[in-house]
C-alpha positions in Angstrom: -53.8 -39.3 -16.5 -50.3 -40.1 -17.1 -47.3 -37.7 -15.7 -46.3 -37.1 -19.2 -49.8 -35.9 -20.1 -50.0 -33.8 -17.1 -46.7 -32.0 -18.0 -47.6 -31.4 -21.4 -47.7 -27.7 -21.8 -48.5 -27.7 -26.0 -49.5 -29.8 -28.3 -49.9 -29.4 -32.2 -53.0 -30.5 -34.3 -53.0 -32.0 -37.7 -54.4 -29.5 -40.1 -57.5 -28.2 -39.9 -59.8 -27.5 -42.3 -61.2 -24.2 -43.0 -60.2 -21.0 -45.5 -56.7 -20.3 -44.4 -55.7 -24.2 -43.3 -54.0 -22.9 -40.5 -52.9 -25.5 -37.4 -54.2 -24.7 -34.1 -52.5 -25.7 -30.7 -54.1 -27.1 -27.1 -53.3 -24.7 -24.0 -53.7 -26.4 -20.7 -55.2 -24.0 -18.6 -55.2 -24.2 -14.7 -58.7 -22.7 -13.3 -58.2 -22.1 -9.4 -60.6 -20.5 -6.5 -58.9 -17.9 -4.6 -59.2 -18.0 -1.1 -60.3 -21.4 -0.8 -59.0 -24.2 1.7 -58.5 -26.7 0.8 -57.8 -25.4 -3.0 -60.1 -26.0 -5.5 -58.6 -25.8 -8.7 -59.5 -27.6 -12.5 -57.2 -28.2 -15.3 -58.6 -28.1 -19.2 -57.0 -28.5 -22.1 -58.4 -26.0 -24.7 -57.5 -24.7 -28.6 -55.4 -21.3 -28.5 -58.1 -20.7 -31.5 -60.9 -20.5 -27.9 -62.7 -18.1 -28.8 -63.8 -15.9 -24.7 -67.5 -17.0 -25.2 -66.7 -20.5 -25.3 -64.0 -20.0 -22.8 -66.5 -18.8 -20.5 -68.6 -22.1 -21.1 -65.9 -24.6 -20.6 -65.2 -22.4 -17.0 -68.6 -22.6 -16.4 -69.1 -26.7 -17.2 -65.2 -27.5 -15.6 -66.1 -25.6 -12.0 -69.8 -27.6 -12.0 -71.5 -24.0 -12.2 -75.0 -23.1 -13.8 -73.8 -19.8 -15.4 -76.0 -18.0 -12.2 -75.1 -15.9 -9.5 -76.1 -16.4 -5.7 -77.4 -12.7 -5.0 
């Protein structure tokens, strides 16, 4: 990934197409562990349109997680 990419805090899409026409934008979101050494952190570019369902998905597929818990 280049250093401009990495930088890159928004980005605009071309128009998309539904009932209003709006434009949506990409956030780049940083996903990090607390209390973890060495950090372990992801970073995922998503539409500000996300809904939290599919929010939770892309946390889920980014960390390498089965949507479980351990107890």
């Amino acid at each position: 990934m280049s250093q401009a990419s990495r930088t890159r805090k928004t980005k605009t899409l071309g128009s998309i197409t539904s009932a209003s026409n709006s434009v949506s934008q990409i956030c780049t979101v940083r996903i990090e562990l607390r209390d973890s050494d060495p950090l372990i952190w992801r970073q995922v570019e998503v539409p500000t349109s996300i809904t939290l369902d599919v929010l939770h998905d892309i946390i889920q597929i980014a960390m390498g997680w089965l949507d479980c818990h351990l107890w």
